[in-house]
Structures are given as C-alpha cells and as structure tokens.
N, C-alpha and C positions, 0 to 999 in steps of 0.2 A: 290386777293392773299394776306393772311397775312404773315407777318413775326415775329420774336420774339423782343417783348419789354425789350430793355435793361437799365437798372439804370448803368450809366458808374459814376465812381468815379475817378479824376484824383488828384492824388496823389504831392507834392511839390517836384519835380526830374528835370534834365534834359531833361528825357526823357518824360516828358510831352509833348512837341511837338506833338509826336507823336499819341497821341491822337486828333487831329484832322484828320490826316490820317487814322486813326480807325473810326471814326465817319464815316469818307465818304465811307470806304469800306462796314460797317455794312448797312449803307443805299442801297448804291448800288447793294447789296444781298434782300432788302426789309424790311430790319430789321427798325426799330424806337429805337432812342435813348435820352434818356432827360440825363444830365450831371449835377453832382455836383464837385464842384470843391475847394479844399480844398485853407484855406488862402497860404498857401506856396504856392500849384500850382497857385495860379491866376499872381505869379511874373513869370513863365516860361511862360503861355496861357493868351490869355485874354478869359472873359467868351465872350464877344461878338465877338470872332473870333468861340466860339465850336458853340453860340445860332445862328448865319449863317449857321453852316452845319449841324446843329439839326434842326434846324426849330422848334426850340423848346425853353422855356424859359429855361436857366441856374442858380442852387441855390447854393450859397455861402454861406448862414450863418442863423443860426439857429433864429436869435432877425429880421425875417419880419413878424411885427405883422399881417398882412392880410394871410398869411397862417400861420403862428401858432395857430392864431386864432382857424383854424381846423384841429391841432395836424398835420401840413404839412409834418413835416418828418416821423410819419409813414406812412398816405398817398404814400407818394413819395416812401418807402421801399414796401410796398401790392401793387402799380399796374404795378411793372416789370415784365418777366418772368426772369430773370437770373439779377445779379447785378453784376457789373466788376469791380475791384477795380485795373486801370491800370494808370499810373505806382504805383505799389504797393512800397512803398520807405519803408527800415528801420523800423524808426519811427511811421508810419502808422501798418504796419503788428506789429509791437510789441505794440502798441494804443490796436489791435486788439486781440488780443494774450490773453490780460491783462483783456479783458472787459473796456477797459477807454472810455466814450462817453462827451467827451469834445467839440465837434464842428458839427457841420451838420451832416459832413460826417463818423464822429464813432458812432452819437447817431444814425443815421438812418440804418446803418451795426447795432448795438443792437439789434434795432427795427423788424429786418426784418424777413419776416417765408419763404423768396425766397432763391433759391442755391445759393451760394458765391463764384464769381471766383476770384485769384488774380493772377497776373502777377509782378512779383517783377523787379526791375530796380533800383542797385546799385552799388557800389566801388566795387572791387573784395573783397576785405578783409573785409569790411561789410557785404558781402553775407554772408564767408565763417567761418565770427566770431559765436561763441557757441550760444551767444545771438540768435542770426536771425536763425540758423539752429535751436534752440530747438521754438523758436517764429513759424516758418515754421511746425513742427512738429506737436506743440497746436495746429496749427490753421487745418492741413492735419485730425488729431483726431477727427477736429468739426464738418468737414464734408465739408470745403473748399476746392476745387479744387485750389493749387497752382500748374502754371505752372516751369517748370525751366526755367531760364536765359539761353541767349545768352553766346557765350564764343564770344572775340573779344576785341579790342580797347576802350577804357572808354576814355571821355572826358576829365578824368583826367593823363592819356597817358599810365594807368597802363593795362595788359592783363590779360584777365581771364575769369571765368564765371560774370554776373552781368549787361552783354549788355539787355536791352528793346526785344525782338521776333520781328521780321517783324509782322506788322498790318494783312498780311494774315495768317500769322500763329495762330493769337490769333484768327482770326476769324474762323478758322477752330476748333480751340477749343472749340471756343462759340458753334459749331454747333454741336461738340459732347458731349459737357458737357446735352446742351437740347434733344440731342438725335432724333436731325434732320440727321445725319449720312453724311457721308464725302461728300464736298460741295465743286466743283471746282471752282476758283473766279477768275476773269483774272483781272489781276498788273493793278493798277490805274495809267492812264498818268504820265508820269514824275516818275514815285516813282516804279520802273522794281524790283522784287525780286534778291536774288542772281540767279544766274545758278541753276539749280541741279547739285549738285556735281557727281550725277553718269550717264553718257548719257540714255537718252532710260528712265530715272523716275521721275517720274513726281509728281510734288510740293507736293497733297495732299500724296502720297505714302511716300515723306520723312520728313513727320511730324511724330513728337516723339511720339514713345505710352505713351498715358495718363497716370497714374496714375490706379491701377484698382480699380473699382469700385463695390459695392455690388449688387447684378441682385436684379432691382427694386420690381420682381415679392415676391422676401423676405422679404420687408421692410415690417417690422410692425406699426401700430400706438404708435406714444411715449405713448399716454395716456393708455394703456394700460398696460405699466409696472410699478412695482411697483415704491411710491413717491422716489427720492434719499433723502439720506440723507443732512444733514443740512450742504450747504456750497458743496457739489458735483456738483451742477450745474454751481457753477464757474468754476470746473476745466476744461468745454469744453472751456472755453479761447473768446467765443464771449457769454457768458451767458449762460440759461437754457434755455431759448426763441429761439434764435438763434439753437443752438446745438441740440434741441427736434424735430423744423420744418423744418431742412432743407431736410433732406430725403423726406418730404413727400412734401414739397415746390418742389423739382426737380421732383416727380413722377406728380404733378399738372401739371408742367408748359411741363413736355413732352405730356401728354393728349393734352394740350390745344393748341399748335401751331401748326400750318399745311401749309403747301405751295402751296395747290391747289393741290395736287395729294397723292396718298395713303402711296408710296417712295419717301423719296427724290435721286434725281437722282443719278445713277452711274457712277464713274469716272473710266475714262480709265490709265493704267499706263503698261510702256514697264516692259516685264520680266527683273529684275535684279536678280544678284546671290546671293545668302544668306552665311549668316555669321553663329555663334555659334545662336541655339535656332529660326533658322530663322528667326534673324532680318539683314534688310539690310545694308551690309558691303564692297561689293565690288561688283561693275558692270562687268558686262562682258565682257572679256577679246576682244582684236584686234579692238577696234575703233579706233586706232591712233598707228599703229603698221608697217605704211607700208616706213616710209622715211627712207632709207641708211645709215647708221652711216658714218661719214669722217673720222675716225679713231676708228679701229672695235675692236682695242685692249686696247682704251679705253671709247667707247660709246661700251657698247655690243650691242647689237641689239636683238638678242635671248632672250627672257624669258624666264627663269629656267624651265623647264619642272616637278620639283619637287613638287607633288601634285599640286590642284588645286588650283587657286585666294583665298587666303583667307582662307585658312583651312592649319593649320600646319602640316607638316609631322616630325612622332615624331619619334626620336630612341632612343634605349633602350641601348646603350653603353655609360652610365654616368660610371663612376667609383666609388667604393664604399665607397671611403673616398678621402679627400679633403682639402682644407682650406676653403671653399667656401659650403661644402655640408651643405645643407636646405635651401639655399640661391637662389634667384629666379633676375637672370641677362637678365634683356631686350637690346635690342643691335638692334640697326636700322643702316642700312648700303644701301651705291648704291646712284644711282639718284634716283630720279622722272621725269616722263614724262608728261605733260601737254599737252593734246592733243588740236589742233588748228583745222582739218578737220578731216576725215577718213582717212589721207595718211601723216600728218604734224604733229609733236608733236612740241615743246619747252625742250630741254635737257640742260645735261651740263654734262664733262666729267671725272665723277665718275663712279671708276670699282668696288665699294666694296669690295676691298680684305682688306685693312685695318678693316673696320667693320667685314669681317669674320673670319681673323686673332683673331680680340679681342675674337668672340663669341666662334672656337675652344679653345682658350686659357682657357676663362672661363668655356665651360664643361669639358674640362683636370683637371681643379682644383673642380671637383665637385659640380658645380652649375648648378642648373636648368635653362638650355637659352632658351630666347623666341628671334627666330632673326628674324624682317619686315627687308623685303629682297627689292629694287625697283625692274626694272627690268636690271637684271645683269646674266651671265652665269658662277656661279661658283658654284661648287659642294656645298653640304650642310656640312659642318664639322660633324661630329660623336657626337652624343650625344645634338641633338642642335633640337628643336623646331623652325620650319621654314614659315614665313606668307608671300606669294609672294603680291605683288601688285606694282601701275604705277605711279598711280598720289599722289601729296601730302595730296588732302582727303581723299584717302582711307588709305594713311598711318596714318594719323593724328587720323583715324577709330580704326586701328587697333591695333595702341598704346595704346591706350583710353579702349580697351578690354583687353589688356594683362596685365593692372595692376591687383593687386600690385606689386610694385617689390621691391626686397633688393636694387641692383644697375641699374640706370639704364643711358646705353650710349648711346648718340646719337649721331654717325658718319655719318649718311646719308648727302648727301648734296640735302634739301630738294629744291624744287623753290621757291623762293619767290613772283612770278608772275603766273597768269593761265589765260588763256581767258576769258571773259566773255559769250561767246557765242560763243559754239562750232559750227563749220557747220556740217550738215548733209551730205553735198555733198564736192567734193574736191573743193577750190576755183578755180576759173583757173583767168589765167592770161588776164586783158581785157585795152587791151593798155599800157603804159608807167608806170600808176601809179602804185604804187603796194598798194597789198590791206591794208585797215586799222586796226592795231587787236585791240580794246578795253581789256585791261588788268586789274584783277581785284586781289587784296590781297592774298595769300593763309593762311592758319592757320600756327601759330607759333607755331610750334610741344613742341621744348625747352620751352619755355614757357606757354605754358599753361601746362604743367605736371607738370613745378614749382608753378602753384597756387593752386593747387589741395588739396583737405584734404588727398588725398593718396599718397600726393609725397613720393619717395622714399627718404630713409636717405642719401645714396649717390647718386645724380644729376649731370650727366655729358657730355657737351658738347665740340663739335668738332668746331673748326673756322680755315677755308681754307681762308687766306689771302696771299694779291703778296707784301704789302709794310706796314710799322710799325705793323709788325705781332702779337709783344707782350703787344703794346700797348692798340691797337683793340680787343685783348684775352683780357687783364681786362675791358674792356670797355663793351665789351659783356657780361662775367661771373654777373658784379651788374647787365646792362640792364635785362638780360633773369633769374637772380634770381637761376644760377647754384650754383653748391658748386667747380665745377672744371671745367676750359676749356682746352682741347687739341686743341693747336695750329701750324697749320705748314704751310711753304711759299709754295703755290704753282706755283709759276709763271715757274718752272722748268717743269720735265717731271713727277712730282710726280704722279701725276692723270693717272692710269692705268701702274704707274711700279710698281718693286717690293721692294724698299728702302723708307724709310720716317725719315725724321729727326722732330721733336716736342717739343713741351715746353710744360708742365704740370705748367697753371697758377693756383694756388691755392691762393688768395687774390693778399698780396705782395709777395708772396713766389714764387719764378719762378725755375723750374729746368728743363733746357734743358738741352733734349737727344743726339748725333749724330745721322748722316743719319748709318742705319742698315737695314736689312731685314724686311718688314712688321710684319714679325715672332715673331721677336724676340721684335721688339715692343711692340706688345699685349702681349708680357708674361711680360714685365716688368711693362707694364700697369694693368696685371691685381692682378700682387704680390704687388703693390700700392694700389690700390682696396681694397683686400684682410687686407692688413696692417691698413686701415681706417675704416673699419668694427671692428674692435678690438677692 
C-alpha cells in the first residue's frame, strides 16, 4: 500500500509543536513525510525530535554543500506529492506572498511545480491585519490551498481566530486537497480531538468545506497560453514557476497516489439537521431534553415550538418607520443546555424574557431582529427573526451565520462548561461514587464576535453577577473587547421574574438603572442604542 509523500515545512510559531503530532498522524494513515524546518522553527522543535518520527533526514539550511551540490532544494520540492507549509506563521506566508527565497524553506516553495498547502497559526490581530488577509488572498490566487484558523485561546491569552487546526483536521485536508476523498483517522493516544459539537456527527462530517476548487477535468496546460507580460508572473505572489505548475502538479500528484483500492473508503456519519444552504448547524433536537427543571418558571423545560432548530421563523409586522429602520439587531437570549447523557443536561436559571423584552423593543423601533433563542418557552415578539437552539455551539453557530449586524446584544447566559464526552446511554448510578464528568471550555460567544472583521459598531454584552457587580462589569467590558456591558446583581429572584435593575458600563461611565419591569428596561436600553448609532 502506498500513501502520499508529503514535503512538511514547519514554520517559527508556537504552534510548531504540533507538527510532530502531524507527522505521526500522516504516518499512521501511510503517508511519508521528510520535514524542513525553518531557522525560527528549530527554537520551538528540535529537527531531531521531527527526523525520529520521520524516519527520515530533516533539512534546515540551504549552505549543506553535499546536497547542494545536486541543486537539493529543488530535489527536495520534485519528489513530494503535496507540500505543507504548517505552522504557516505571518512572516513566512507574506516571505511567500512576495516571492522572497531567502532560506531553504522559501527558496524550495519557489522551486516547486507540486500543490502548496498552508495552514496559518497566529495572534488574532496578526491574522485579522490587512497585511496577512491580502498576503492570504496572493497566495489563494496562486493556487495555494490556505486553510483557515482555529477560533480559541492563543498562548498569548487573547481570543479569536488564529489557533493552529487539530493535526486531524489538516490531515483530512491533506487528503482532500490530493483527492484521496474523506479519510476517517482515529485520535492518536494521548492527543483525543475535541467532542463533536453536534451528537450523532462524526469528525470527518464537521470539517469545514474547502475552499472550492476548479474541476481538474478543466485545467488546461499553462504552456499553452499565451507568454504574460513582462513582470505578470510576479503578480501570482510565489513566481511564474510556482503559479504556471501548480494546477497541473495537483492533477499529477492525484493520478499518482493510490491506497490499494480504486476508493478511498467511506465514512459513516449520523444524520444531523442542516442550517441555511445545507450546511451543518444544529443537531437534532431531544438528546438531552428529558431531566425536570427545579424551578419551571425559571428553568423552562419546553422548547419553543416556534419553527424548527435552526431555521428562523420570520414576521412581517416590522413597522414602517423607526429610529432604528435599516438597521439589522441580533439579540441572543435564554440558557444553554449542555447535555451530559440522553436524560441529563448542565443548565442554569435563565428565563430569556430580558433578551426578548430587548428584541420586541428593538423591532417596535424598526429594526431588523435576528433573536438565538436557547431553549426557553416564550412566545416570539412580533416582528422578530427567531433561531431556536440548546447548546452553546450551536448558538455560538448561529451567531456566526446571522452576521452582519448594526447592534448586536448578547443577553443569553451562555455556559461556560460542556462535557467532553457525552454518553450515549443514561449513566446510572453504580455504588457510592458518583460518576466523573470531564468538562471541556465552551466558545466565548462575546468574544469572538468582538475579533471578527465584521464586528458590529455597537457590541454589547450582559454580565449576571451576585457580588462587586460594577467592578466585574468593567473588568469584563476590556476582557471580552465589548463597547458596553449590562450588568445586574442576580443573587435575588432576578433570573425568571419580571423586574431587573442594571448598570449600563460604558468605560468609566456607569449609569444605573432602578429595579422596573423587564419592559421598560429594554425600551430604555434600546433608545440608548438607538442614540449611539447617531
């Protein structure tokens, strides 16, 4: 059985590490990998830690006269089938971008007439800088498969996009950039993927759709089109050499791999429910729907019956003028349920009437509302765009779909914990102990829409705290990167009445409300709104 020869390129990042755990995944699949490793990466990796799980020698620097002797780095770029340029850092993609071949590892990417994949691993605000997105752009142009970044925690403690991909995931990439077709790879000891986020779908099913690609059957030969002009072949950003072969380098290298059989095999994945365009958005409703709420009037128990998971049910009773009309108000409201078995969720004791107070408010003033709804039993306000769902990733999903928006509020009280591993069957109880839940991060909703190129102009979060309410409100507002926090004490019966008292932190600017009707809340919160928009 062969598998496909990979040229890995490990970039100077932190997330170089992980490029040993790539190494051993791609092996473990039957792949072969020889590794060059850039001066910067050799301070994160050692080469002699990659050339142990290569089995293979690792090349660092372009002055080893016994293979330069015989032109080693084109060599080393002609007998890959794919080349992976992981962790693709900054610096390196814009090296690349540029055509600059200053070291092994850009003059051998120059060099080469094989597909080019990169995998970027940076700061958030490095990603999301003009530089790196139009450097991203050149390089998408030349015919490089860049993946996108992880959204999550950075080393340097900020959130966003700009995390390294789980090693399975780039490896499922790998196998469809070469067009070996989705490849099921089971988690390397020690090193477990996350969960699926949606029960019942399975790893290869929620890897992100590629980038799309031109049907190889159309690819014509470069030589065939007329010479470009003088100074045109620089503008594919890795050469005229690079940018001419790589089309027809990828059409080579899928000819040439085979795995012993005519398919590569097919993976199994449970039905989940689909989102706008059929891509998947929310799993299927009642896996974790069956434990009793202790307090029913403010744990609802019921899920809205209003349309189905995921699909907003829309009315047409906006009003025809406004303060607000053109204006497009996203508004997340409710818990989230974290489901533990088929019978056990993780909750907590938000009724969303505050979030649907705001979101009425805001279609009364004319604005186009989009409300993620958790699961809560309150009617839809008139005029309001409505997305049900349970857990914090499919809300975190469905946020993520409803941009752009003019304002957007986040009142939901999302969890900040979920299982790592839901059961399949109920646990039951087996002696004394009780069982152990491994608990794993959820997505920071507030925050990642504050790193976003499409954050809204007005960003506004909710903070439910029992003790130094206003202090924890600015502490939170810089943390999560909002432009406003609503804060209120709930150690009382706030949480499923119908009064709330609140402080609207604006920097140092603090103005507390009295306790009032939810109602009247959200109208004064959204003529605030409204007034900041101006």
């Amino acid at each position: 059985m062969s598998g496909p020869r990979i040229l890995l390129v490990v970039g100077g990042g932190i997330a170089a590490y992980k490029a040993c755990e790539l190494v051993r995944t791609i092996r473990k699949e039957g792949g072969e990998v020889t590794c060059v490793v850039t001066e910067a990466g050799t301070k994160f990796v050692t080469p002699m830690a990659l050339a142990a799980l290569s089995e293979k020698p690792v090349y660092t620097t372009l002055w080893d006269l016994r293979n330069e002797a015989e032109m080693g780095h084109i060599q080393l770029s002609r007998e890959a089938d794919l080349v992976v340029v992981c962790p693709a850092t900054a610096d390196l993609m814009a090296k690349m971008a540029s055509g600059i071949a200053d070291d092994l590892a850009t003059t051998m990417l120059l060099a080469t007439d094989k597909p080019v994949m990169a995998v970027p691993a940076m700061n958030v605000r490095m990603w999301q800088h003009a530089a790196t997105m139009r450097n991203v752009q050149v390089l998408r142009e030349a015919g490089v498969d860049v993946m996108e970044p992880d959204e999550g925690t950075m080393a340097c403690g900020e959130y966003g996009p700009g995390r390294l991909p789980d090693p399975i995931a780039i490896w499922q990439r790998i196998s469809w950039v070469l067009g070996l077709g989705p490849v099921e790879v089971a988690p390397l000891p020690g090193s477990e993927p996350e969960p699926t986020p949606y029960p019942g779908l399975s790893q290869t099913a929620r890897l992100p759709e590629p980038e799309p690609q031109p049907d190889p059957s159309q690819w014509q030969p470069q030589f065939s089109e007329p010479e470009p002009e003088h100074g045109a072949a620089d503008d594919l950003g890795l050469g005229g050499l690079t940018g001419s072969m790589i089309s027809r380098g990828l059409k080579k290298a899928k000819k040439a791999i085979t795995f012993g059989h005519d398919e590569a095999p097919e993976t199994q994945s449970s039905p989940a429910a689909e989102g706008p365009a059929g891509s998947l958005l929310i799993s299927k409703k009642g896996s974790a729907r069956g434990a009793p709420p202790t307090d029913p009037d403010a744990i609802n128990h019921l899920v809205s019956r209003h349309g189905e998971a995921g699909q907003p049910e829309h009315f047409d009773a906006i009003p025809e003028d406004g303060p607000l009309k053109g204006k497009h108000v996203l508004i997340t409201a409710g818990p989230t349920w974290e489901p533990i078995d088929p019978v056990r969720y993780i909750a907590n004791r938000s009724s969303g009437k505050q979030g649907f107070a705001i979101a009425a408010a805001a279609a009364r003033a004319g604005a186009r509302v989009t409300l993620v709804a958790g699961p809560v039993h309150l009617e839809t306000p008139p005029g309001v765009d409505r997305i049900d769902v349970e857990s914090a990733l499919q809300m975190a999903d469905a946020v993520k779909r409803s941009l752009p928006a003019d304002i957007a509020v986040m009142v939901a009280a999302v969890a900040d914990w979920r299982t790592a591993d839901i059961a399949k069957e109920k646990l039951k109880k087996r002696g004394s102990a009780p069982p152990a839940l491994l608990l794993t991060e959820n997505p920071d909703i507030l925050a990642t829409v504050a790193s976003r190129p499409d954050r809204p102009p007005l960003l506004i979060g909710f903070a439910a705290e029992t003790e130094n309410v206003i202090q924890h409100a600015k502490e939170k507002r810089k943390r999560k990167g909002a432009d406003w926090i609503i804060a209120n004490d709930v150690s009382g019966d706030v949480m499923g009445g119908d009064a709330n008292a609140v402080h609207i932190v604006r920097g140092d600017d603090v103005i507390s409300l009295p306790e009032m009707p939810k109602e009247d809340v959200a109208r004064i919160l959204v003529e605030r709104f409204t007034d900041a928009l101006v």
